[in-house]
N, C-alpha and C positions, 0 to 999 in steps of 0.2 A: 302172695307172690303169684303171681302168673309166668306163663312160659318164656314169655320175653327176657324175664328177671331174669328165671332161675337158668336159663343157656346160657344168659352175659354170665351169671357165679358161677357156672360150669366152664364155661370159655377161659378163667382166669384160670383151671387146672391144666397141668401139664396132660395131653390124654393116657395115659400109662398110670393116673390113680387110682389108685382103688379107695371107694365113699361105701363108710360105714353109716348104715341109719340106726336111728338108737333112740329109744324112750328115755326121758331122765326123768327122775321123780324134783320136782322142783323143793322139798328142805331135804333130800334125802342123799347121801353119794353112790346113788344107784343109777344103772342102765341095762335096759336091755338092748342086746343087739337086735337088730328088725333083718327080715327080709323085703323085698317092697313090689308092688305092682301097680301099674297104671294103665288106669281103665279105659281110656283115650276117651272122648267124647261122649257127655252123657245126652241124650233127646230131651229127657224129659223136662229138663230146665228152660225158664221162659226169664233166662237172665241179657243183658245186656253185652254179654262176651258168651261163647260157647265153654261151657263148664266140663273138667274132668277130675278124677281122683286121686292121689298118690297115696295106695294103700299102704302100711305097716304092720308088718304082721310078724309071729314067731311060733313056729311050728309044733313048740310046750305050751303055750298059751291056750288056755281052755274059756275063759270068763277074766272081764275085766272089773264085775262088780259083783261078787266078789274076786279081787284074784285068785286064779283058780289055775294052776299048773299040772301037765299031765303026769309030771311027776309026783305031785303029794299026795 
C-alpha cells in the first residue's frame, strides 16, 4: 500500500473514527491492540518511490521471538 492507497481508505471514513491497529495471529482468535507511529521519510532507501514506516507497537510487548510480555 502506499500513501496514495491508504488516504483514498481513509477518505472513505467519516473523520470522527476512531482506527484500532491490531496483530492477528492468522489460525488463532487472537489480537493485539497496537499503538502506531510513522517514521515519515527513510534516506537510506535507494528505492524507486521515497520509503517510510508504519510502526506497530504495544507497550507489554517485550520480544516477538520468543513472545515475551512484560507481564509474565
Amino acid at each position: 500500500m502506499n500513501k496514495k492507497e491508504l488516504i483514498a481508505a481513509l477518505d472513505e471514513l467519516p473523520d470522527d473514527t476512531i482506527i484500532l491497529y491490531q496483530v492477528v495471529a492468522q489460525n488463532a482468535p487472537e489480537a493485539w491492540q497496537m499503538q502506531v507511529k510513522i517514521s515519515g521519510v527513510l534516506p537510506g532507501f535507494n528505492w524507486e518511490s521515497p520509503v517510510a514506516v508504519l510502526q506497530l507497537w504495544h507497550p507489554n510487548l517485550e520480544s516477538l521471538d520468543p513472545v515475551k510480555w512484560k507481564d509474565n
